[in-house]
Structures are given as C-alpha cells and as structure tokens.
SERO-4910 file (N, C-alpha, C, O; in steps of 0.05 Angstrom, whole numbers):
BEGIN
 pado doro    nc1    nc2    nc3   cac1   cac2   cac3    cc1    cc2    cc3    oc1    oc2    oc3
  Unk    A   1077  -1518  -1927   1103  -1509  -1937   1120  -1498  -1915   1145  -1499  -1917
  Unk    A   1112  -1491  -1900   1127  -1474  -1874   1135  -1488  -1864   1160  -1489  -1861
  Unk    A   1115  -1511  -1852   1132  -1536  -1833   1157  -1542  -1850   1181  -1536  -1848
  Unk    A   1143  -1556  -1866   1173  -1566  -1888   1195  -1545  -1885   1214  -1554  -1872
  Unk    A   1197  -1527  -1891   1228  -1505  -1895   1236  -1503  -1854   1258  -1496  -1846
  Unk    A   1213  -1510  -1833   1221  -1509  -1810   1243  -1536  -1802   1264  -1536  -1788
  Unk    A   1229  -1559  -1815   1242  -1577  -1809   1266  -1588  -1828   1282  -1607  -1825
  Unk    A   1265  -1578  -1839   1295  -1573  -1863   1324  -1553  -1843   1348  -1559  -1840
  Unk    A   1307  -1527  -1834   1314  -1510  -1826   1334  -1529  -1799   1358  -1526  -1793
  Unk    A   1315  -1546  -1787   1319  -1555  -1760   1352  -1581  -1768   1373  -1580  -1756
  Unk    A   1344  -1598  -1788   1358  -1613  -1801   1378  -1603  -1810   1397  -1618  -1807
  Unk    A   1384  -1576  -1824   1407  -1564  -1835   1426  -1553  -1803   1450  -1550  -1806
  Unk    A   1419  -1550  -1786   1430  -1536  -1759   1445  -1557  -1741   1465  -1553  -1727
  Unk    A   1428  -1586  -1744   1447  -1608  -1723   1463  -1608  -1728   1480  -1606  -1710
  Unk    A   1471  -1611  -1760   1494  -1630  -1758   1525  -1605  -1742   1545  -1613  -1731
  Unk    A   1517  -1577  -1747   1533  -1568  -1741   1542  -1564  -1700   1564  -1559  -1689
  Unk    A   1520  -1567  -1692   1514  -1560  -1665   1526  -1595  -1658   1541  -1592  -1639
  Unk    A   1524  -1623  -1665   1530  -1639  -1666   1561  -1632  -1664   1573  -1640  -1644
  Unk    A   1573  -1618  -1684   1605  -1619  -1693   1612  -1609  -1665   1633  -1617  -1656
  Unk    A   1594  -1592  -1648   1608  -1565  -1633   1606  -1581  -1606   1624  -1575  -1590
  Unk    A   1593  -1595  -1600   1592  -1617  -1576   1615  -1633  -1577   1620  -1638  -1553
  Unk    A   1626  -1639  -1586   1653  -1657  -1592   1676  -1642  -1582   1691  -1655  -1567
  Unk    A   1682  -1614  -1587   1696  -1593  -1573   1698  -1598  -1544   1676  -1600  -1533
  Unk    A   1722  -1600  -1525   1720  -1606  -1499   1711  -1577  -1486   1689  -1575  -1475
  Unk    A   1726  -1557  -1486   1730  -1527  -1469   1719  -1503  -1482   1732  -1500  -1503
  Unk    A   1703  -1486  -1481   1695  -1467  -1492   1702  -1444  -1456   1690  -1440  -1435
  Unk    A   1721  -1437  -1465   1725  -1416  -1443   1743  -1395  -1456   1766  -1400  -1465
  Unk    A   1730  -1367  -1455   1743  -1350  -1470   1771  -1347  -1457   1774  -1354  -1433
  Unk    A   1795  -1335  -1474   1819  -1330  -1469   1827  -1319  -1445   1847  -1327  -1433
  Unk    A   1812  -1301  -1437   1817  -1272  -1418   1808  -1288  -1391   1808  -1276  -1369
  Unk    A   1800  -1313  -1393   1800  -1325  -1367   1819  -1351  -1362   1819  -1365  -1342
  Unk    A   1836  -1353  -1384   1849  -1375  -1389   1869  -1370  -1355   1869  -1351  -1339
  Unk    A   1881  -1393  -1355   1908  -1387  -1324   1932  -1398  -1342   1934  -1418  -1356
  Unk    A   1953  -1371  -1335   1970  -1374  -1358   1996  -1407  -1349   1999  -1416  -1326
  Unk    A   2009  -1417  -1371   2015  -1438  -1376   2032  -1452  -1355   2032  -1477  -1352
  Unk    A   2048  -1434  -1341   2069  -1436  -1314   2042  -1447  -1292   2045  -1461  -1272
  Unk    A   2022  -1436  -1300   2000  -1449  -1276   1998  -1473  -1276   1997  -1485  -1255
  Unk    A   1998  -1486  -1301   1990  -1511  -1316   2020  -1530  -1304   2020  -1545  -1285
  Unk    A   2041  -1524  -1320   2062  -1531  -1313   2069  -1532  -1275   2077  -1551  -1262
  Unk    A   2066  -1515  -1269   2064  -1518  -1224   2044  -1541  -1227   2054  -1562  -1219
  Unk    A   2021  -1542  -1235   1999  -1568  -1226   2001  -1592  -1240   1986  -1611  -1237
  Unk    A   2029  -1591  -1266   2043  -1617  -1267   2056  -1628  -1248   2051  -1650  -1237
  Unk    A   2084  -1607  -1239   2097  -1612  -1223   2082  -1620  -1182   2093  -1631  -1162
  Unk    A   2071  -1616  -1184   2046  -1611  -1162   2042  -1642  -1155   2047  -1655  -1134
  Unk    A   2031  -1649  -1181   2027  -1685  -1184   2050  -1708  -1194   2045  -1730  -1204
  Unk    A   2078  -1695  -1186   2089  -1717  -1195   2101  -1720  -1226   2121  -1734  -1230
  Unk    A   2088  -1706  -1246   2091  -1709  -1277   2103  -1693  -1274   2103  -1673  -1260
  Unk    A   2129  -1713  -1304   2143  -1694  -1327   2141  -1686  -1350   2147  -1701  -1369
  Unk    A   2133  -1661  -1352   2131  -1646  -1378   2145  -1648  -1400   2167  -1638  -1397
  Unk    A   2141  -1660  -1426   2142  -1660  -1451   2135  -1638  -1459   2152  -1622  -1463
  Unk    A   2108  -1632  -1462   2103  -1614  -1478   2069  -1605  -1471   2049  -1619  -1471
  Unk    A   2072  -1578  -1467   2034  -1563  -1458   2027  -1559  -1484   2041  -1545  -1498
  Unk    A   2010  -1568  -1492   1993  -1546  -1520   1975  -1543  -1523   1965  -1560  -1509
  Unk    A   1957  -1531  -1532   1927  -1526  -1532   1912  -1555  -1552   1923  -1564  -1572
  Unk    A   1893  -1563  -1544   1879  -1579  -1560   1848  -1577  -1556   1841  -1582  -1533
  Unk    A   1828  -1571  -1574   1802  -1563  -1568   1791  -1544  -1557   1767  -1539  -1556
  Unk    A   1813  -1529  -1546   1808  -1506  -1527   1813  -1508  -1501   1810  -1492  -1482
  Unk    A   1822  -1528  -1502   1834  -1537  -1470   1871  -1541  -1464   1886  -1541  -1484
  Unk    A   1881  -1543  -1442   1906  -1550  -1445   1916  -1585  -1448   1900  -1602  -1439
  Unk    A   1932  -1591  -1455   1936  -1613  -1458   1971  -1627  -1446   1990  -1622  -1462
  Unk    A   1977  -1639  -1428   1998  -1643  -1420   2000  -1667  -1430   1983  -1685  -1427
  Unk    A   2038  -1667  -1453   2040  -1693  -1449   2064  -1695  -1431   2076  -1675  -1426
  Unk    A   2073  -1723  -1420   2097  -1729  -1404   2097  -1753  -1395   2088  -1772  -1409
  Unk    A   2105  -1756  -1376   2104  -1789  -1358   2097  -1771  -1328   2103  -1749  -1320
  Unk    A   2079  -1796  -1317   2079  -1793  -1292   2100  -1797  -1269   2124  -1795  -1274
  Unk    A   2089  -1804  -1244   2109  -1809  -1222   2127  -1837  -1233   2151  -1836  -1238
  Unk    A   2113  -1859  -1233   2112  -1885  -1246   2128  -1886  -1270   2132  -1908  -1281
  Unk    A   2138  -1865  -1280   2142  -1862  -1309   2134  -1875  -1330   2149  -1888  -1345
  Unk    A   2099  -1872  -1332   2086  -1880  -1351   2084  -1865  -1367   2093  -1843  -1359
  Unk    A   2069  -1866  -1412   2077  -1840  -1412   2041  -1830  -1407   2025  -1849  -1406
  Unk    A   2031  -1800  -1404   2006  -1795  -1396   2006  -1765  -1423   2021  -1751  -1437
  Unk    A   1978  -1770  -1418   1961  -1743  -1435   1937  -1739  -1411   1919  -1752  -1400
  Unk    A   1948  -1712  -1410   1919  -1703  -1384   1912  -1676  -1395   1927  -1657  -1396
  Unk    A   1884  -1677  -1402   1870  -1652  -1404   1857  -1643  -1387   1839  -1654  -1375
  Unk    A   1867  -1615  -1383   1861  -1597  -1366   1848  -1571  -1373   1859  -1556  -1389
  Unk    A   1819  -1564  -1358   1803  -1543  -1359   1831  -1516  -1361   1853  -1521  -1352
  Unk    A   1824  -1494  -1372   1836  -1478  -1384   1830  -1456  -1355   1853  -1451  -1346
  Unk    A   1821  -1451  -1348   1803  -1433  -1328   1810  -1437  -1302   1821  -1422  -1286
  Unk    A   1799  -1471  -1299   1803  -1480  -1271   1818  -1496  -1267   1816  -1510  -1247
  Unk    A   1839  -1499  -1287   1857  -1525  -1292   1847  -1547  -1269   1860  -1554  -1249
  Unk    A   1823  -1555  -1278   1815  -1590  -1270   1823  -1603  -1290   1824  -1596  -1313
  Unk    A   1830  -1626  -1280   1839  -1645  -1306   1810  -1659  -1306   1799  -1670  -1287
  Unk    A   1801  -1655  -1337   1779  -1664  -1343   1791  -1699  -1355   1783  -1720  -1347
  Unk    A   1806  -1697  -1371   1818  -1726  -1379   1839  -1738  -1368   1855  -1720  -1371
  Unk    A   1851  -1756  -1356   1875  -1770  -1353   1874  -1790  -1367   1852  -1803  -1367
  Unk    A   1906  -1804  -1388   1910  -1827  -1407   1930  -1830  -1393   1940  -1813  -1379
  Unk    A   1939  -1863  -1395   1960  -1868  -1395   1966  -1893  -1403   1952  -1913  -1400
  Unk    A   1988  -1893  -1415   2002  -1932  -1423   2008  -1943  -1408   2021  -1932  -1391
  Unk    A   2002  -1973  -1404   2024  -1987  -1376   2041  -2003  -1395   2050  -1996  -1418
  Unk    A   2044  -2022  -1384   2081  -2041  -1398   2054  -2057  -1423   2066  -2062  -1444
  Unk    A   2036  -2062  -1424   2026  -2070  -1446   2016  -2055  -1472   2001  -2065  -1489
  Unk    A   2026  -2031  -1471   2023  -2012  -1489   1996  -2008  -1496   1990  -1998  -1517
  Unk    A   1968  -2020  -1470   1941  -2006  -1473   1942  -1982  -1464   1959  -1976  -1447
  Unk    A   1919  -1960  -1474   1917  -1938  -1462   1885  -1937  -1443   1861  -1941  -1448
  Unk    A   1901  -1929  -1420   1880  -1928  -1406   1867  -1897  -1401   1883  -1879  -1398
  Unk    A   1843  -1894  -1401   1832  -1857  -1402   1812  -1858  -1371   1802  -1879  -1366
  Unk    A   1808  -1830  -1350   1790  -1839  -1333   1795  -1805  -1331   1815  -1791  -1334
  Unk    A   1776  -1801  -1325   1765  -1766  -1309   1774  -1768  -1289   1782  -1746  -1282
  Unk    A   1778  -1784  -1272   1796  -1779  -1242   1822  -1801  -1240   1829  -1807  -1217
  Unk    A   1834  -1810  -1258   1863  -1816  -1268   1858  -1847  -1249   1877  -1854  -1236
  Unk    A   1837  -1860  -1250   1835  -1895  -1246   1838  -1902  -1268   1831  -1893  -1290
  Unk    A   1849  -1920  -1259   1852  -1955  -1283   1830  -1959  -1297   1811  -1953  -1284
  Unk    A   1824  -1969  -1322   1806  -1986  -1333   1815  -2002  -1361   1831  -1994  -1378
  Unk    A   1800  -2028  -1362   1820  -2045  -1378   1794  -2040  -1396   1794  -2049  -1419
***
C-alpha cells in the first residue's frame, strides 16, 4: 500500500514540475536590470523598439532589426542575454536561434 500512494504521490507532482519547465526565466525581481537597460542593449544592436514586456519572466523585445526585419528577442532579466532571437524575412517564415543565425 505505501509504494502505491508513493507512486501516485510521484505521478500526481510531474505533471506540475513538467508545466514549470516550460517557463523560460525564474529570476527574482530585486535582481531584474531595469527596462532603459534593456532598451540601451536594443539600441546597442541596431533594433527598433515597438514594445518591451515581460513574458515568462523574462523580457521580451518586439521591433525590427538593422535590416528592418520584424524580430522578437528574449532576453535574460538579470543578465539581459538574449536567450531567444525570431525573426521574419520577405517570405513571411519565422526564423528562431539562441545566437540570432538563420535556420530554414
């Protein structure tokens, strides 16, 4: 009987720990770098700002780049690394890469 309620126990807990992996940034507030930081390390690279907002816990820039493509780059909250770069080219695919290369 014990095993049984352990592995119930074990089974009732993934699915939530599953949900929480999906989450990009877990970095508390009080270490966040406030948004003008974010916005300098758009401008830094070339991009124009649409719009910063939080998504997952991370920051999220949308805009166009140098190229004036349009882009979504997620950026670490903390260390503003851009953990994601997207972007569209003239065929309206979106391309995604951790260090902002091409892939079809």
């Amino acid at each position: 009987m014990r095993k049984t309620l352990t592995i119930l126990g074990i089974l009732v807990l993934m699915p939530t720990g599953m949900a929480l992996a999906d989450d990009d940034c877990f970095v508390p507030m009080a270490d966040w770098q406030p948004r003008d930081a974010v916005a300098r390390l758009a401008e830094e690279n070339g991009w124009t700002v649409r719009r910063i907002k939080i998504d997952d816990g991370c920051y999220e820039i949308d805009g166009t780049d140098a190229e004036g493509r349009r882009i979504e780059v997620t950026v670490d909250p903390a260390t503003l690394e851009v953990i994601e770069f997207e972007y569209e080219d003239d065929d309206d695919r979106r391309h995604r890469d951790r260090e902002g290369r091409s892939r079809d």
